[in-house]
FILUMFI-784075 format. One record per residue (C-alpha): residue number from 1; x, y, z. Coordinates in pm, 1 decimal, decimal comma. Example, Ala and Ser with C-alpha at 12.3 -4.5 7.8 and 13.67 -1.06 7.14 Angstrom:
% residues 2
<r><num>1</num><xx>1230,0</xx><yy>-450,0</yy><zz>780,0</zz></r>
<r><num>2</num><xx>1367,0</xx><yy>-106,0</yy><zz>714,0</zz></r>
END
This chain:
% residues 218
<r><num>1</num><xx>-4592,6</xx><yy>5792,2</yy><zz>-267,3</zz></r>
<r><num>2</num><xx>-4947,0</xx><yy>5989,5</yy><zz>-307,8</zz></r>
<r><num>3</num><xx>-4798,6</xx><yy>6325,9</yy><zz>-392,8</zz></r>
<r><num>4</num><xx>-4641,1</xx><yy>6458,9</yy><zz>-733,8</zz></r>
<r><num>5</num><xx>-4368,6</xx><yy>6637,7</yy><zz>-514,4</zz></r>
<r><num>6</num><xx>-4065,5</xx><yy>6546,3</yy><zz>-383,9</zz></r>
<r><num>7</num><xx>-3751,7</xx><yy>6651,7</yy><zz>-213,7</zz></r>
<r><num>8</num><xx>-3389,9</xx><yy>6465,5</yy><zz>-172,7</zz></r>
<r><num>9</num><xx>-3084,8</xx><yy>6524,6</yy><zz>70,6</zz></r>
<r><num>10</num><xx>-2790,1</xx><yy>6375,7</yy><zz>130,5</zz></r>
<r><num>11</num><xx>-2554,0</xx><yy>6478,7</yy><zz>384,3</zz></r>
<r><num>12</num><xx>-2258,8</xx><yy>6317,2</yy><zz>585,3</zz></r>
<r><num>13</num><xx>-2207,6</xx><yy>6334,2</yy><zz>1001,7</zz></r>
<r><num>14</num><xx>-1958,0</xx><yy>6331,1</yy><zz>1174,3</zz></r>
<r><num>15</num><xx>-1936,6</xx><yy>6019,1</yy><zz>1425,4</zz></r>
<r><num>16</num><xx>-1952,5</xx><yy>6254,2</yy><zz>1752,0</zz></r>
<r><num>17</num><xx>-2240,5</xx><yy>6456,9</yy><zz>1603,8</zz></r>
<r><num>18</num><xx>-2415,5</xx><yy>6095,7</yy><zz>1549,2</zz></r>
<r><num>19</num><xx>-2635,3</xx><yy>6064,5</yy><zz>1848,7</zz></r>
<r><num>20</num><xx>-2715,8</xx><yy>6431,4</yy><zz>1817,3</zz></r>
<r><num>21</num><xx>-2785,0</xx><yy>6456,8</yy><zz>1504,0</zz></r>
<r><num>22</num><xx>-3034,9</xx><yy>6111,4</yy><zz>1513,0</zz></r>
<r><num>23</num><xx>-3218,5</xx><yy>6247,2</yy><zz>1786,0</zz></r>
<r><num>24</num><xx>-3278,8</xx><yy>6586,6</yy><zz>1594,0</zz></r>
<r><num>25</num><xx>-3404,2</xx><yy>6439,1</yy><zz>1288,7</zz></r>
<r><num>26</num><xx>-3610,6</xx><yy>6149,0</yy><zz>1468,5</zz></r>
<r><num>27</num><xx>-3757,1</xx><yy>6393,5</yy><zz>1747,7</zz></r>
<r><num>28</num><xx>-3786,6</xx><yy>6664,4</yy><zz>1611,5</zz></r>
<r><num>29</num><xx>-3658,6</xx><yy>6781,1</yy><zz>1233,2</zz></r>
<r><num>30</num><xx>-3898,5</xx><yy>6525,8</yy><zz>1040,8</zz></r>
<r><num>31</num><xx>-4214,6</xx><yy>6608,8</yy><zz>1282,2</zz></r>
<r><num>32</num><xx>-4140,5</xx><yy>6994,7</yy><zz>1211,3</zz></r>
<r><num>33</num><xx>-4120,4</xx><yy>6915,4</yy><zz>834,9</zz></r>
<r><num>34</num><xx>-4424,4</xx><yy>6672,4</yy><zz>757,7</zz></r>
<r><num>35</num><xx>-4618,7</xx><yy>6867,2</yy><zz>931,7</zz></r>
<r><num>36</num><xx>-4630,1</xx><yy>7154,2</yy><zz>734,4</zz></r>
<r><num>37</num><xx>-4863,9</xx><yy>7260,4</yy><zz>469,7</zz></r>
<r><num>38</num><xx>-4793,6</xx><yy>7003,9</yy><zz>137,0</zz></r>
<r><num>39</num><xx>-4576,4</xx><yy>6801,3</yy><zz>292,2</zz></r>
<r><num>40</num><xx>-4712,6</xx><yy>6434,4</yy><zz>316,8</zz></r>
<r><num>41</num><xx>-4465,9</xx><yy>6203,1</yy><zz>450,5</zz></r>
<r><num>42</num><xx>-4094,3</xx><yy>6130,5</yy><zz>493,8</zz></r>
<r><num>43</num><xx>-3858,0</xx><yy>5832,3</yy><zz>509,8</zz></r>
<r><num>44</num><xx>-3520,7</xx><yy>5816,7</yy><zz>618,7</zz></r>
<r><num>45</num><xx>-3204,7</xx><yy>5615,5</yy><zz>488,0</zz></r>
<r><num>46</num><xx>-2848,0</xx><yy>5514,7</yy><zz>585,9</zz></r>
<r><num>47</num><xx>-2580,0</xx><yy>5443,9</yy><zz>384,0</zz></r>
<r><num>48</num><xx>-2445,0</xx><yy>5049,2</yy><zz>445,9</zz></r>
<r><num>49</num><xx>-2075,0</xx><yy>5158,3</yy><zz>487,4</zz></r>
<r><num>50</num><xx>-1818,3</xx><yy>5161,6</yy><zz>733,8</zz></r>
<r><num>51</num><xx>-1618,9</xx><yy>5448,0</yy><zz>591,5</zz></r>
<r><num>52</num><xx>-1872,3</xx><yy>5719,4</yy><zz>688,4</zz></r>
<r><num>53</num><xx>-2201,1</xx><yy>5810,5</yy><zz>828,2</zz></r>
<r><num>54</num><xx>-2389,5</xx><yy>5921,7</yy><zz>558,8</zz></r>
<r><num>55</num><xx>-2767,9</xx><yy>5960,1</yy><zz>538,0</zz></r>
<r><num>56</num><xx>-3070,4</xx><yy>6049,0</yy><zz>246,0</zz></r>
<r><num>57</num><xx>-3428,9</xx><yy>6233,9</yy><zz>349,5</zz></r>
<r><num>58</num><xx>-3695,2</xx><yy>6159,7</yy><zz>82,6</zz></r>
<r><num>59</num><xx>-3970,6</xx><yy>6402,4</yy><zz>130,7</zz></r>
<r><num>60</num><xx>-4261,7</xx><yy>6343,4</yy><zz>-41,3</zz></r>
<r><num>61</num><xx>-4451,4</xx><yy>6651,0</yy><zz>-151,3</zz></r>
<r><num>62</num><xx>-4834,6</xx><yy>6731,2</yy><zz>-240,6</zz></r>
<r><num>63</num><xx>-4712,8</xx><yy>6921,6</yy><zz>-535,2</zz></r>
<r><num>64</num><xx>-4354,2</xx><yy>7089,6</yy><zz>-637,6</zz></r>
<r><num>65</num><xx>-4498,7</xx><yy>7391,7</yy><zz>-567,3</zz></r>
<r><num>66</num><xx>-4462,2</xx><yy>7309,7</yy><zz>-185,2</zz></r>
<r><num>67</num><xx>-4032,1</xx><yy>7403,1</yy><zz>-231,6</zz></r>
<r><num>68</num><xx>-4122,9</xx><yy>7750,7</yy><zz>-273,3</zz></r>
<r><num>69</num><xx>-4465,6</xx><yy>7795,7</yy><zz>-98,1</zz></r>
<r><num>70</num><xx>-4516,7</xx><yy>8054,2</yy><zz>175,0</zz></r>
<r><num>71</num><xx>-4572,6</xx><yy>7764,6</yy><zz>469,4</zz></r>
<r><num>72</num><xx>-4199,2</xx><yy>7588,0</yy><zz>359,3</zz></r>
<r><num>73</num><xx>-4054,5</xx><yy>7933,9</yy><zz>326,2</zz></r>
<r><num>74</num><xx>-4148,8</xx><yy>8029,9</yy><zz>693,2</zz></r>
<r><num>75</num><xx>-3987,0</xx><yy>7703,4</yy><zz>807,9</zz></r>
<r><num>76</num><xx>-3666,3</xx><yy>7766,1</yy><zz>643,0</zz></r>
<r><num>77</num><xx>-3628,8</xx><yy>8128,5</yy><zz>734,9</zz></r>
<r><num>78</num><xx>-3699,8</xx><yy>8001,2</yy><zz>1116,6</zz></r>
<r><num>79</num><xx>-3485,0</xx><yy>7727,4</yy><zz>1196,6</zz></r>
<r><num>80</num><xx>-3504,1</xx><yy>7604,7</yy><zz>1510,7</zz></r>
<r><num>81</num><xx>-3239,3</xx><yy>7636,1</yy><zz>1789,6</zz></r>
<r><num>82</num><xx>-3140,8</xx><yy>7289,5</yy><zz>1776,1</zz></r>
<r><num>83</num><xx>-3119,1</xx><yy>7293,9</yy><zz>1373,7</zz></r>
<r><num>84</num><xx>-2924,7</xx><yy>7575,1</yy><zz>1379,1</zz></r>
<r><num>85</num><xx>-2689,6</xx><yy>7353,1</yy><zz>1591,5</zz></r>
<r><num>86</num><xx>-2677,4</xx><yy>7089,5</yy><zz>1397,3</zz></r>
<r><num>87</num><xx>-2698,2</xx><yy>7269,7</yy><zz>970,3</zz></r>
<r><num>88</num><xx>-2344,2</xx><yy>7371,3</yy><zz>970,3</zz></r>
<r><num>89</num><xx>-2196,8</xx><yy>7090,4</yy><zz>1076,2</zz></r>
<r><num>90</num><xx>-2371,1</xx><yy>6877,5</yy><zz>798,6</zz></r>
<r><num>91</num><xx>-2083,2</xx><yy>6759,5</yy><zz>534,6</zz></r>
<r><num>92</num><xx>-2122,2</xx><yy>6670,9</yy><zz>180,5</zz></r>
<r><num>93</num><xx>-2474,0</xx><yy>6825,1</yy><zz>170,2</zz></r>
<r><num>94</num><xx>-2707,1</xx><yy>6795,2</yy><zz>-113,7</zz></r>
<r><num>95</num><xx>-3070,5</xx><yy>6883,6</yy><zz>-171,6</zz></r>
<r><num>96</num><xx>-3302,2</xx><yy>6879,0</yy><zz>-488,3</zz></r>
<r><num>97</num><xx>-3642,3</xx><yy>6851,3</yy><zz>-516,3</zz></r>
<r><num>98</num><xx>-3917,8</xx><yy>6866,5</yy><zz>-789,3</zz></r>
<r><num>99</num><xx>-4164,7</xx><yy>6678,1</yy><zz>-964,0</zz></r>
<r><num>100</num><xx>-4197,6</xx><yy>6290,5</yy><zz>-951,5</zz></r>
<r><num>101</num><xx>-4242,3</xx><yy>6200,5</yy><zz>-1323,4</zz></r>
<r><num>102</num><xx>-4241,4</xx><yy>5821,4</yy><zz>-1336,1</zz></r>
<r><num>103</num><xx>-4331,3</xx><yy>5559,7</yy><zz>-1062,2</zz></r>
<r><num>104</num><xx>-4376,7</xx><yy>5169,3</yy><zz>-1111,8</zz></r>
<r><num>105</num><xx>-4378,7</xx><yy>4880,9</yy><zz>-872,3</zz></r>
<r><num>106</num><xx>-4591,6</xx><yy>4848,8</yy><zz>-555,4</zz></r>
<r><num>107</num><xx>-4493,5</xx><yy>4893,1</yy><zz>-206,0</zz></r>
<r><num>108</num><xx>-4141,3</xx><yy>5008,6</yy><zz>-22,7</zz></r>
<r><num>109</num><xx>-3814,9</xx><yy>4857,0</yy><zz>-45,9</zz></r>
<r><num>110</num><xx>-3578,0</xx><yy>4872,2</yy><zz>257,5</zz></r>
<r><num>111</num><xx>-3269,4</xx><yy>4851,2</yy><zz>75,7</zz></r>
<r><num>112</num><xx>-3244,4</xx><yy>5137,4</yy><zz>-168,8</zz></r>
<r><num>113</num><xx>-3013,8</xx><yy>5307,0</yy><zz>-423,3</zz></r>
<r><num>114</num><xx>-3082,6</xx><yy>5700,5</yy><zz>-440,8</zz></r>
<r><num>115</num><xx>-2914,8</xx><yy>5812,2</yy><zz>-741,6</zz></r>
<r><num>116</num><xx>-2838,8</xx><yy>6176,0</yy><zz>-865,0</zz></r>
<r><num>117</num><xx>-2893,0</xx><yy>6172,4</yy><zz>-1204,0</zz></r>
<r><num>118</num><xx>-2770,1</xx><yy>6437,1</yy><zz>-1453,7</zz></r>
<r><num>119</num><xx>-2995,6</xx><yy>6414,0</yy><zz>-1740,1</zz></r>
<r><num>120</num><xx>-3350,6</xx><yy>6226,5</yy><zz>-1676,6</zz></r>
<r><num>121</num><xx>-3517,6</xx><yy>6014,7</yy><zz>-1949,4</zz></r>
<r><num>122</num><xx>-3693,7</xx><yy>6081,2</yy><zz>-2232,4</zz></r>
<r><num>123</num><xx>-3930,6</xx><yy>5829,0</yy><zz>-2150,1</zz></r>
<r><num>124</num><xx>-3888,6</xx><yy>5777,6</yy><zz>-1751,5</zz></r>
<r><num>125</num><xx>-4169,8</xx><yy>5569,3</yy><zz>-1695,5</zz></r>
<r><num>126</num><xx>-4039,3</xx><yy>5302,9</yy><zz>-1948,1</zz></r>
<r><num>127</num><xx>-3724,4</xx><yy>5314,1</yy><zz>-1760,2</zz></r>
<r><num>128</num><xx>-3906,4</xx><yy>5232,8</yy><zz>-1445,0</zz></r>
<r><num>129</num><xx>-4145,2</xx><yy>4992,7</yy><zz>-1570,3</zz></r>
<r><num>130</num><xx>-3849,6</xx><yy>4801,4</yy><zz>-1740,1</zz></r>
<r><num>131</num><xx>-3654,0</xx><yy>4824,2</yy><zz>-1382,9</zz></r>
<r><num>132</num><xx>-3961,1</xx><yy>4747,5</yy><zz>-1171,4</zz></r>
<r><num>133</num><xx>-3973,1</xx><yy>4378,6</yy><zz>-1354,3</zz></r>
<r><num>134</num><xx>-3622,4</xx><yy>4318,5</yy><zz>-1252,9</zz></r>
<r><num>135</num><xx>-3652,6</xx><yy>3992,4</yy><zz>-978,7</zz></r>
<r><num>136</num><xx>-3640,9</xx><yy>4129,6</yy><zz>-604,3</zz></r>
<r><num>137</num><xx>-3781,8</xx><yy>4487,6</yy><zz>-711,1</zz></r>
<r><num>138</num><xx>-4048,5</xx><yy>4686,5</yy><zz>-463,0</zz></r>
<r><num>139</num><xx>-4067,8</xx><yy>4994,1</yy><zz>-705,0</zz></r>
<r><num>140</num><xx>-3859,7</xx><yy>5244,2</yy><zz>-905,5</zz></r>
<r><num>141</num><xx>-3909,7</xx><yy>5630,9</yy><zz>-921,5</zz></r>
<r><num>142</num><xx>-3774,5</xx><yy>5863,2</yy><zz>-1133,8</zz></r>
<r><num>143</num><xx>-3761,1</xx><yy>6268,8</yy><zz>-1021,0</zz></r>
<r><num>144</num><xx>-3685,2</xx><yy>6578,5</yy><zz>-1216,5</zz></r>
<r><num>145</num><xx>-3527,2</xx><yy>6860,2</yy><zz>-1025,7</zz></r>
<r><num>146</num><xx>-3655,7</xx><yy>7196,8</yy><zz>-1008,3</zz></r>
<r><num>147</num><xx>-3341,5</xx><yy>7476,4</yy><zz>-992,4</zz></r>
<r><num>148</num><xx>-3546,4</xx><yy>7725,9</yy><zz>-945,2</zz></r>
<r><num>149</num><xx>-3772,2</xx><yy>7666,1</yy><zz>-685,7</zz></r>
<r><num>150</num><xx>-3494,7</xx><yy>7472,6</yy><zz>-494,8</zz></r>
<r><num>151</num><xx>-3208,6</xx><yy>7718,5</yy><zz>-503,4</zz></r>
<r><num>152</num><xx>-3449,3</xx><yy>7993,9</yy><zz>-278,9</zz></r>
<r><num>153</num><xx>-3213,9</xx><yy>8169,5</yy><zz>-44,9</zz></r>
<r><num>154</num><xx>-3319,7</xx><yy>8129,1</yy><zz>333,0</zz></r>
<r><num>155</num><xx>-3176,8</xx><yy>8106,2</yy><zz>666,1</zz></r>
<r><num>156</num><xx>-3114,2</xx><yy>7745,5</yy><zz>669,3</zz></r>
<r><num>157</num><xx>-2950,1</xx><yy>7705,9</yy><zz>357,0</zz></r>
<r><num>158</num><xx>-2723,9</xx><yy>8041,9</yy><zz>481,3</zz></r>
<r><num>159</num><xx>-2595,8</xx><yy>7806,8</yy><zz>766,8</zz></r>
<r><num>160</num><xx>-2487,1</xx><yy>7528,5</yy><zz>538,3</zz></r>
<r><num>161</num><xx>-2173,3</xx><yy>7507,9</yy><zz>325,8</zz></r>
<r><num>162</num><xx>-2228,5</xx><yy>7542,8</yy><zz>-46,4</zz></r>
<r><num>163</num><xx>-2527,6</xx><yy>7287,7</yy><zz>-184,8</zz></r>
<r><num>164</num><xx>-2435,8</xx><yy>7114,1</yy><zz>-517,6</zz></r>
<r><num>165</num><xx>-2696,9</xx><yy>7049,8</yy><zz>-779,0</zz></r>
<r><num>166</num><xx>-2840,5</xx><yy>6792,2</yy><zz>-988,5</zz></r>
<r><num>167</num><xx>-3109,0</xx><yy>6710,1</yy><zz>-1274,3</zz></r>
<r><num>168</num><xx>-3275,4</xx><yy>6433,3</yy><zz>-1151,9</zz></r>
<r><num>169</num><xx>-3324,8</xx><yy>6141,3</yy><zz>-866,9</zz></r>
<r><num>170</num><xx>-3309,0</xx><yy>5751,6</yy><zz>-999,0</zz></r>
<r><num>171</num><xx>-3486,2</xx><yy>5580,2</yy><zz>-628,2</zz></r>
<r><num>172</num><xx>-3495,0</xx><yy>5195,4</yy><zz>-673,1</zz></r>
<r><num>173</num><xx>-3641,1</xx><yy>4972,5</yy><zz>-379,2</zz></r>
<r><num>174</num><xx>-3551,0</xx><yy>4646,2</yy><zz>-355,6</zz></r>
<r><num>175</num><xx>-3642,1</xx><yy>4377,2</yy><zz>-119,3</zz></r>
<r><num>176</num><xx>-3270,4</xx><yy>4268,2</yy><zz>-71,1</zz></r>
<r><num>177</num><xx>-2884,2</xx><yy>4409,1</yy><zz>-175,6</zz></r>
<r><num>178</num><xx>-2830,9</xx><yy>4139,6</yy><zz>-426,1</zz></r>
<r><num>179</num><xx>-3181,6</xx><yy>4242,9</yy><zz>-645,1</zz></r>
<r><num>180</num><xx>-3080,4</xx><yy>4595,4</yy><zz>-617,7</zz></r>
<r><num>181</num><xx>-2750,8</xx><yy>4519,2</yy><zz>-741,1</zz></r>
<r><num>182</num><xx>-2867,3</xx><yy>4342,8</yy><zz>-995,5</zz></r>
<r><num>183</num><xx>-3145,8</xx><yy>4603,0</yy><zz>-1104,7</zz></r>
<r><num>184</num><xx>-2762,9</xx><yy>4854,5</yy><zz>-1133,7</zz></r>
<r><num>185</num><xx>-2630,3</xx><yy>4643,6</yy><zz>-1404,0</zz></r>
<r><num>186</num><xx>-2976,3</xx><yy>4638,9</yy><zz>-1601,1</zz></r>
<r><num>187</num><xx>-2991,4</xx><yy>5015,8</yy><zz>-1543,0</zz></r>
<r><num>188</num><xx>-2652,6</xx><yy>5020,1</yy><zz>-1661,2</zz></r>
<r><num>189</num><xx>-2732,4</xx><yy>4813,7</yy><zz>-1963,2</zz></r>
<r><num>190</num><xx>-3082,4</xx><yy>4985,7</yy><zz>-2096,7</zz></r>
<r><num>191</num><xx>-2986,7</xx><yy>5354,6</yy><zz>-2010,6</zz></r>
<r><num>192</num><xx>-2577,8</xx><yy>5342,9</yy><zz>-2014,5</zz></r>
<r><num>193</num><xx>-2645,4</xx><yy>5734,7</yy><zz>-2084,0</zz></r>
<r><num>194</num><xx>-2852,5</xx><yy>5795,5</yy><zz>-1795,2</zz></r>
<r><num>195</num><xx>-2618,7</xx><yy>5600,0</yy><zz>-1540,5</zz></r>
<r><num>196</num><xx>-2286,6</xx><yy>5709,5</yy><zz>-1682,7</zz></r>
<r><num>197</num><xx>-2341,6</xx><yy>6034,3</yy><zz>-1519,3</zz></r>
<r><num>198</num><xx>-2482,9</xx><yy>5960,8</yy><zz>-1198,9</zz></r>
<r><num>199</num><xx>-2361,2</xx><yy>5984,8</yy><zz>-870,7</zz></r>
<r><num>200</num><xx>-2157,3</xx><yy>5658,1</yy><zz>-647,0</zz></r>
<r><num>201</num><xx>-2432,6</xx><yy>5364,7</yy><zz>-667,7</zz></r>
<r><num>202</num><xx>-2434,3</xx><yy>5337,0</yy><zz>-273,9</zz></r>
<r><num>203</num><xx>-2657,8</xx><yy>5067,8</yy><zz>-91,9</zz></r>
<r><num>204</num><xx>-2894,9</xx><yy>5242,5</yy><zz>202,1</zz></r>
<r><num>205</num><xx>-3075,2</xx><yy>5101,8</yy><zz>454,5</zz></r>
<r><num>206</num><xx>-3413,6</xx><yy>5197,6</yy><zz>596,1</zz></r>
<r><num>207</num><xx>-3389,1</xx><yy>5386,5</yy><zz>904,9</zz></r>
<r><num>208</num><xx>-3712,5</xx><yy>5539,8</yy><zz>1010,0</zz></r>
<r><num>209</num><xx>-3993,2</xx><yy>5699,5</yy><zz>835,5</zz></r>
<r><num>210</num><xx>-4291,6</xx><yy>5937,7</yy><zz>969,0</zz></r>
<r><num>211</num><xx>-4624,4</xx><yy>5985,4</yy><zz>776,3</zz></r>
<r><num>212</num><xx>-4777,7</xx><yy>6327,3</yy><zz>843,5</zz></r>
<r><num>213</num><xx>-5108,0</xx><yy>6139,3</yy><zz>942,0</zz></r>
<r><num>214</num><xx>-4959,7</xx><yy>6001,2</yy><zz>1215,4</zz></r>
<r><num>215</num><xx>-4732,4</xx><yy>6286,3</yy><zz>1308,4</zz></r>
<r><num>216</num><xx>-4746,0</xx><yy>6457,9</yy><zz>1688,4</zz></r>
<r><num>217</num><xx>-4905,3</xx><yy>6758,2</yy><zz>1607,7</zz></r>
<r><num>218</num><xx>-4895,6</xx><yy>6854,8</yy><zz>1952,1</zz></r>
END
């Protein structure tokens, strides 16, 4: 990631909104997104369960200052017709975003654990680095959420059912489930406060991504 922004969401679909709700994000929810003003890039994750179709957005952000800027804003109070289709029947829905205040490692893993975190680190970027080193580990990144600037009422978030919050985002990327499992229990070990609070340690798989340099701007 370039910027010193993010933003994280996690929501559930139903299996007859699946193809629907695919083709929205893929054609066009992400394009509409990275290419506005501050936003740089976004990837796109699926849970590996059976259970449930559940999916995370990692947005990466020029600065935190994007959640609430006047471009983002205008977005959020227009939503398109096909979003405003598809944001109420979103379940589970959460969104945070913020400032990115530790990153180690090199590169992107596709097989990730996105974990809300309730209280982030004292020192986050010795949680990384120590996390980073594990065997089978692409890179580790540690957010803090911004209330504030996330919690701005628009029409979008008017259309979804209520949005929980959280303090921070624990993203590791590993090259393979068994390092990223792994890289859990030495979380677990190092920062036992940290992990005790966070949310279900679910395995995702990478499922598309879309850099705003190579978005269709037409």
């Amino acid at each position: 990631m370039r910027g010193a922004g993010f933003l994280a969401i996690w929501s559930d679909v139903e299996p007859h909104d699946l193809t629907d709700y695919r083709h929205w994000l893929t054609r066009e929810h992400t394009t509409e997104r990275v290419t506005t003003r501050g936003f740089l890039a976004t990837r796109v994750f699926r849970a590996m369960r059976d259970d449930i179709n559940r999916f995370f957005i990692l947005y990466e952000l020029d600065t935190p200052e994007v959640l609430d800027g006047e471009a983002y804003l205008a977005r959020l109070n227009a939503p398109t017709p096909w979003s405003q289709r598809i944001m109420p029947k979103l379940g589970n829905f959460m969104r945070g975003g913020g400032v990115m205040v530790a990153r180690a490692g090199r590169g992107e893993g596709a097989t990730i654990m996105a974990l809300r975190i309730e209280k982030v680190p004292a020192n986050p970027q010795e949680l990384a680095q120590a996390l980073v080193a594990c065997d089978g580990l692409a890179a580790v990144q540690i957010g803090a959420t911004d209330e504030a600037r996330t919690s701005v009422r628009t029409a979008e978030k008017g259309m979804r059912k209520d949005e929980g919050f959280f303090a921070g985002l624990l993203l590791i990327e590993a090259l393979d489930v068994a390092s990223l499992q792994a890289a859990l229990q030495q979380a677990r070990t190092i920062a036992p406060e940290i992990l005790a609070g966070a949310s279900e340690p679910e395995v995702y798989q990478s499922m598309f991504a879309l850099d705003a340099r190579i978005a269709d701007f037409g």
